[in-house]
C-alpha positions as a printed NumPy array, in Angstrom:
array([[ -49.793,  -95.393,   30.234],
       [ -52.218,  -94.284,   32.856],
       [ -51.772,  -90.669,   34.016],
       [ -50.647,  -90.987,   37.554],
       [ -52.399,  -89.654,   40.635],
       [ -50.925,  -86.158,   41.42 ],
       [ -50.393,  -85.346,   45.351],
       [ -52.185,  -82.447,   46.794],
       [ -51.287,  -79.886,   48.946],
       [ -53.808,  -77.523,   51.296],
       [ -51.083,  -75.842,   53.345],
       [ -50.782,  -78.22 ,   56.019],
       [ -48.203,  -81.127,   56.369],
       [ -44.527,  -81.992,   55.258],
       [ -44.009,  -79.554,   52.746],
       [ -40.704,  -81.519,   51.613],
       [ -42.692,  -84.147,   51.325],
       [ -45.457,  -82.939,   48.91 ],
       [ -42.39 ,  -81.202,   46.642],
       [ -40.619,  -84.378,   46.318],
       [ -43.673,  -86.043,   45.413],
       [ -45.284,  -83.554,   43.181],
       [ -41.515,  -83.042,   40.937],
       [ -41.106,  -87.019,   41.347],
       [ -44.578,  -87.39 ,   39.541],
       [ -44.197,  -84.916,   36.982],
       [ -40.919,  -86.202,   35.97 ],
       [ -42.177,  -89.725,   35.463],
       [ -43.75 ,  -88.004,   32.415],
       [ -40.867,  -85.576,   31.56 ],
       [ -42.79 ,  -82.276,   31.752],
       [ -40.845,  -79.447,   30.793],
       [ -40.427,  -76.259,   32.852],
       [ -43.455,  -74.19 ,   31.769],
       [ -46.011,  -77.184,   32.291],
       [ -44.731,  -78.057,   35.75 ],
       [ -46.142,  -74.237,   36.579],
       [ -49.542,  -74.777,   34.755],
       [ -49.803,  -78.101,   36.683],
       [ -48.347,  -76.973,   39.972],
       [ -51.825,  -74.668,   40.991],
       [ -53.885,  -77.891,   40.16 ],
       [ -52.455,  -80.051,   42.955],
       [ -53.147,  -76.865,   45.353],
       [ -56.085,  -76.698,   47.691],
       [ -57.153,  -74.43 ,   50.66 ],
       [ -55.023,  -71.973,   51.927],
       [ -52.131,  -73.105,   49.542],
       [ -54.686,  -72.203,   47.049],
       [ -55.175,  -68.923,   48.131],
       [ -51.594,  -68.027,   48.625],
       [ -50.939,  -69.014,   44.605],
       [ -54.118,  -66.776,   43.79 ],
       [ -51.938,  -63.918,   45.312],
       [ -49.046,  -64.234,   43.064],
       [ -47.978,  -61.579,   41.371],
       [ -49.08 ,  -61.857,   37.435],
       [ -46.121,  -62.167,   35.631],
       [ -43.745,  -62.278,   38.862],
       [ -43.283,  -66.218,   38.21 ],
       [ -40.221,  -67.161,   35.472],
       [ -39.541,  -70.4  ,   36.386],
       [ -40.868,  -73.473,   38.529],
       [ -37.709,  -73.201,   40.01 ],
       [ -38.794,  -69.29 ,   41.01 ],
       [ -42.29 ,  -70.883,   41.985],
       [ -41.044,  -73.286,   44.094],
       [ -38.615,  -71.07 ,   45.748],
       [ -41.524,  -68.702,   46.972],
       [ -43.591,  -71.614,   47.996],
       [ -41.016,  -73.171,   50.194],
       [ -40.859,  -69.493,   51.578],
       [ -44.327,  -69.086,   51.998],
       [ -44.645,  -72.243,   53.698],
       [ -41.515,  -72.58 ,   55.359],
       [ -43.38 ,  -73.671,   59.029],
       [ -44.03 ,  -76.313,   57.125],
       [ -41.15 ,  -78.088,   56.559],
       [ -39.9  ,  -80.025,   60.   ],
       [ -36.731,  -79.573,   61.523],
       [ -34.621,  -81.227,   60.801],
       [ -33.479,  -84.16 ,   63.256],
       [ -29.744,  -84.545,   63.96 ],
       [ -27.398,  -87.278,   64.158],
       [ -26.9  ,  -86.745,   68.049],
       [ -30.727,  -88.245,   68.764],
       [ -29.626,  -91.86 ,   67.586],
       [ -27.254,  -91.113,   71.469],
       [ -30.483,  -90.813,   73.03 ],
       [ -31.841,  -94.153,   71.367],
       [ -30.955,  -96.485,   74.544],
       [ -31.801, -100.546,   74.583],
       [ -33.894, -101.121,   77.518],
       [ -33.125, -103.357,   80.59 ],
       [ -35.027, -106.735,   78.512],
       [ -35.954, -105.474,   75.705],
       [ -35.034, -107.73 ,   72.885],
       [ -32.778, -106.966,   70.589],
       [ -35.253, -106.753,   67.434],
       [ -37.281, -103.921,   69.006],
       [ -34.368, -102.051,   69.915],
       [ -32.621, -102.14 ,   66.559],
       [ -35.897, -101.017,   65.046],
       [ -36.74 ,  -97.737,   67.484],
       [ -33.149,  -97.118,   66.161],
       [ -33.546,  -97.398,   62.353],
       [ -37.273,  -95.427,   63.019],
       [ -34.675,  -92.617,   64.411],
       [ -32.245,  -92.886,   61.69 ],
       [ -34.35 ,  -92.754,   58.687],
       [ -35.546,  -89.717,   60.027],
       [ -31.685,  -88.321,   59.575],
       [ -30.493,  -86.565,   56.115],
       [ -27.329,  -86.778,   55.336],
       [ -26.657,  -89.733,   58.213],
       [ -23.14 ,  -90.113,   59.355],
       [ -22.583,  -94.075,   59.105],
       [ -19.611,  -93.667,   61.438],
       [ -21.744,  -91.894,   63.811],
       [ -24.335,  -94.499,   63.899],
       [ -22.388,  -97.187,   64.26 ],
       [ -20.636,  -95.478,   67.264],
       [ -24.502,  -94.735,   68.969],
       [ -25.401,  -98.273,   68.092],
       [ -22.734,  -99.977,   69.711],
       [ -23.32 ,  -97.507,   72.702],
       [ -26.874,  -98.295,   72.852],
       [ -27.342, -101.767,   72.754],
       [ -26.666, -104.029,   75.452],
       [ -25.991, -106.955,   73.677],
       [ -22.261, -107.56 ,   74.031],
       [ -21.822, -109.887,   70.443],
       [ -23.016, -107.074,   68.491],
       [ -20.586, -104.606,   70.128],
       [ -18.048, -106.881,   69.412],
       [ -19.148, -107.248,   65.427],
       [ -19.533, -103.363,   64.821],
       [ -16.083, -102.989,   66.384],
       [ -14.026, -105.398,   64.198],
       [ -16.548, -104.907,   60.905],
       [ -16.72 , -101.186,   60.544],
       [ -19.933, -100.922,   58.448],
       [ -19.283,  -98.788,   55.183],
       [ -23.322,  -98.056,   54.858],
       [ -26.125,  -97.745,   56.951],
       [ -27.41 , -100.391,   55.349],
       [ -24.64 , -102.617,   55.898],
       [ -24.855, -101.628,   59.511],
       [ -28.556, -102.825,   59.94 ],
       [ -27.489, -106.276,   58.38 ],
       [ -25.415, -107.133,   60.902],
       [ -27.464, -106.071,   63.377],
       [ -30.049, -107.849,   61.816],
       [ -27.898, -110.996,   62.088],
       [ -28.07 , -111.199,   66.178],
       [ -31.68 , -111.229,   66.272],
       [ -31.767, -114.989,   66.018],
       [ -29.091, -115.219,   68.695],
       [ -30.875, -112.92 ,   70.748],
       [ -34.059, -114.58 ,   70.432],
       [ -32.847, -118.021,   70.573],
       [ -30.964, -117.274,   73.878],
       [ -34.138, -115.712,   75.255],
       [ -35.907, -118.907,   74.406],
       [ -33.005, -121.126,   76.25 ],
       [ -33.541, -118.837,   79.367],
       [ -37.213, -119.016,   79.507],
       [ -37.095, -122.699,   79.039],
       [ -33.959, -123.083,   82.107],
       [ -36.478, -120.729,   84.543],
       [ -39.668, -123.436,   83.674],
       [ -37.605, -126.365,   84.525],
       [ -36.511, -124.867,   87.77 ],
       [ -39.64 , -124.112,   88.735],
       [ -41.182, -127.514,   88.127],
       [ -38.047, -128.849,   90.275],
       [ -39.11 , -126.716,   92.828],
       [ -42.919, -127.779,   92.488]])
Protein backbone atom coordinates (compact mmCIF):
# COMPACT_ATOMS: atom_id res chain seq x y z
CA UNK A 1 0.00 0.00 0.00
CA UNK A 2 1.17 3.41 -1.00
CA UNK A 3 1.64 5.85 1.91
CA UNK A 4 -1.01 8.42 1.37
CA UNK A 5 -0.50 12.13 0.79
CA UNK A 6 -0.74 13.90 4.22
CA UNK A 7 -2.66 17.47 4.20
CA UNK A 8 -0.79 20.47 5.29
CA UNK A 9 -1.54 23.17 7.32
CA UNK A 10 0.30 26.92 7.37
CA UNK A 11 -2.20 28.63 9.66
CA UNK A 12 -4.56 29.80 7.21
CA UNK A 13 -7.89 28.10 6.09
CA UNK A 14 -10.67 25.74 7.56
CA UNK A 15 -9.02 24.51 10.44
CA UNK A 16 -11.91 21.75 10.83
CA UNK A 17 -11.16 20.92 7.72
CA UNK A 18 -7.37 20.16 7.86
CA UNK A 19 -8.15 18.11 11.43
CA UNK A 20 -10.62 15.95 9.84
CA UNK A 21 -8.37 15.32 7.11
CA UNK A 22 -5.12 14.95 8.85
CA UNK A 23 -6.94 12.19 11.78
CA UNK A 24 -8.95 10.69 8.64
CA UNK A 25 -5.46 9.97 6.98
CA UNK A 26 -3.67 8.75 9.83
CA UNK A 27 -6.33 6.40 10.73
CA UNK A 28 -6.41 4.79 7.31
CA UNK A 29 -3.10 3.38 8.65
CA UNK A 30 -4.12 2.89 12.35
CA UNK A 31 -1.42 5.03 14.00
CA UNK A 32 -1.49 4.90 17.56
CA UNK A 33 -1.58 7.93 19.88
CA UNK A 34 2.14 8.76 20.27
CA UNK A 35 2.84 8.62 16.36
CA UNK A 36 -0.11 10.84 15.46
CA UNK A 37 2.08 13.61 17.65
CA UNK A 38 5.46 12.77 15.89
CA UNK A 39 3.54 13.05 12.56
CA UNK A 40 1.29 15.94 13.44
CA UNK A 41 4.49 18.80 13.27
CA UNK A 42 5.32 17.26 9.76
CA UNK A 43 2.08 18.31 8.05
CA UNK A 44 2.74 21.94 9.71
CA UNK A 45 4.10 24.84 7.75
CA UNK A 46 4.45 28.67 8.32
CA UNK A 47 3.08 30.22 11.13
CA UNK A 48 1.41 26.87 12.29
CA UNK A 49 4.95 25.85 12.31
CA UNK A 50 6.08 28.35 14.47
CA UNK A 51 3.30 28.15 16.95
CA UNK A 52 4.24 24.10 17.47
CA UNK A 53 8.02 25.27 17.85
CA UNK A 54 6.63 27.20 20.94
CA UNK A 55 5.21 24.33 22.74
CA UNK A 56 6.12 23.73 25.88
CA UNK A 57 8.70 20.56 26.05
CA UNK A 58 7.03 18.05 27.78
CA UNK A 59 3.59 20.09 28.13
CA UNK A 60 2.04 17.69 25.30
CA UNK A 61 0.47 14.07 26.79
CA UNK A 62 -1.71 13.25 24.27
CA UNK A 63 -2.77 14.12 20.54
CA UNK A 64 -5.90 14.61 22.04
CA UNK A 65 -4.01 17.47 24.43
CA UNK A 66 -2.24 18.60 21.07
CA UNK A 67 -5.11 19.01 19.24
CA UNK A 68 -6.99 20.70 21.91
CA UNK A 69 -4.32 23.60 22.03
CA UNK A 70 -4.21 23.79 18.32
CA UNK A 71 -7.88 24.26 17.85
CA UNK A 72 -7.26 27.00 20.60
CA UNK A 73 -4.50 28.52 19.03
CA UNK A 74 -6.20 28.68 15.86
CA UNK A 75 -9.61 29.07 16.81
CA UNK A 76 -10.20 32.26 14.04
CA UNK A 77 -9.79 29.67 12.01
CA UNK A 78 -12.52 27.60 12.19
CA UNK A 79 -15.83 29.34 10.41
CA UNK A 80 -18.91 29.95 12.06
CA UNK A 81 -20.90 28.01 11.98
CA UNK A 82 -24.05 28.51 9.57
CA UNK A 83 -27.53 27.89 11.02
CA UNK A 84 -30.53 26.21 9.95
CA UNK A 85 -32.51 29.63 9.69
CA UNK A 86 -30.32 30.66 6.30
CA UNK A 87 -32.02 27.77 4.20
CA UNK A 88 -35.43 30.75 5.10
CA UNK A 89 -33.43 33.12 3.28
CA UNK A 90 -32.82 30.63 0.25
CA UNK A 91 -35.87 32.08 -1.98
CA UNK A 92 -36.72 30.58 -5.75
CA UNK A 93 -36.59 33.43 -8.03
CA UNK A 94 -39.46 34.87 -10.21
CA UNK A 95 -38.24 32.16 -13.46
CA UNK A 96 -35.74 30.57 -12.22
CA UNK A 97 -36.03 26.92 -12.89
CA UNK A 98 -36.52 24.65 -10.53
CA UNK A 99 -33.00 22.74 -10.87
CA UNK A 100 -31.02 25.89 -9.99
CA UNK A 101 -33.08 26.66 -7.17
CA UNK A 102 -32.99 23.26 -5.51
CA UNK A 103 -29.24 23.38 -5.92
CA UNK A 104 -28.44 27.13 -4.28
CA UNK A 105 -30.50 25.26 -1.58
CA UNK A 106 -28.54 21.99 -1.08
CA UNK A 107 -25.10 24.47 -1.57
CA UNK A 108 -26.78 26.15 1.74
CA UNK A 109 -27.60 23.02 3.45
CA UNK A 110 -24.48 21.11 3.20
CA UNK A 111 -22.99 23.92 4.74
CA UNK A 112 -25.37 23.05 8.00
CA UNK A 113 -24.09 20.52 10.90
CA UNK A 114 -26.37 18.87 12.56
CA UNK A 115 -29.33 19.85 9.79
CA UNK A 116 -32.83 19.67 11.02
CA UNK A 117 -34.65 17.57 8.13
CA UNK A 118 -37.96 18.90 9.44
CA UNK A 119 -36.66 22.31 9.20
CA UNK A 120 -35.59 21.98 5.70
CA UNK A 121 -38.33 20.57 4.42
CA UNK A 122 -40.48 23.38 5.99
CA UNK A 123 -37.86 26.26 4.17
CA UNK A 124 -38.06 24.22 1.03
CA UNK A 125 -41.59 24.11 0.62
CA UNK A 126 -41.56 27.90 1.60
CA UNK A 127 -39.06 28.69 -0.92
CA UNK A 128 -39.94 27.23 -3.98
CA UNK A 129 -42.57 28.36 -6.15
CA UNK A 130 -43.40 25.38 -7.76
CA UNK A 131 -46.79 24.36 -6.40
CA UNK A 132 -46.38 20.16 -7.19
CA UNK A 133 -43.47 20.05 -5.03
CA UNK A 134 -45.25 21.84 -2.15
CA UNK A 135 -47.82 19.52 -2.52
CA UNK A 136 -45.25 16.27 -2.41
CA UNK A 137 -43.21 17.55 0.71
CA UNK A 138 -46.56 18.07 2.43
CA UNK A 139 -48.13 14.58 2.06
CA UNK A 140 -44.40 12.69 1.96
CA UNK A 141 -42.70 14.05 5.01
CA UNK A 142 -39.06 13.28 4.07
CA UNK A 143 -37.29 11.23 6.95
CA UNK A 144 -33.61 12.41 5.53
CA UNK A 145 -32.19 15.13 3.82
CA UNK A 146 -31.41 12.97 1.38
CA UNK A 147 -34.73 11.69 0.86
CA UNK A 148 -35.84 15.27 0.67
CA UNK A 149 -33.50 16.16 -2.34
CA UNK A 150 -34.94 13.02 -4.22
CA UNK A 151 -38.09 14.22 -4.47
CA UNK A 152 -37.17 17.37 -5.27
CA UNK A 153 -35.03 15.99 -7.68
CA UNK A 154 -38.07 14.25 -9.21
CA UNK A 155 -39.88 17.71 -10.47
CA UNK A 156 -37.02 18.79 -12.39
CA UNK A 157 -38.25 16.96 -15.45
CA UNK A 158 -41.72 18.39 -14.91
CA UNK A 159 -40.36 21.65 -14.46
CA UNK A 160 -38.27 21.56 -17.39
CA UNK A 161 -40.60 19.84 -19.61
CA UNK A 162 -43.35 22.46 -18.83
CA UNK A 163 -40.83 25.21 -19.54
CA UNK A 164 -40.21 23.59 -22.87
CA UNK A 165 -44.23 23.38 -23.63
CA UNK A 166 -44.36 27.20 -22.80
CA UNK A 167 -41.53 28.28 -24.89
CA UNK A 168 -42.80 26.24 -27.73
CA UNK A 169 -46.87 27.81 -27.16
CA UNK A 170 -45.07 31.63 -27.14
CA UNK A 171 -43.12 30.60 -30.80
CA UNK A 172 -46.27 29.47 -32.34
CA UNK A 173 -48.07 32.59 -31.34
CA UNK A 174 -45.71 34.63 -32.58
CA UNK A 175 -45.46 33.06 -36.02
CA UNK A 176 -49.47 33.43 -36.01
CA UNK A 177 -48.98 36.84 -35.44
CA UNK A 178 -46.16 37.16 -38.21
Amino acid sequence: MKFPTLPTFNGEGDLRDYMSRFTATMGLLSVLDANLCRVFPTTLTGTAQRWYNKLKPGSIKSFASLSTEFLNGYLTNIPATTITSILRSCIQEEGEMLRSYVERFNKQAMKIDNLNVDMATEALREGTQFGKLVDKLLVNKPTTFSNQMGIAQKYFELDEGRRAIRGKEAKGKESKKS
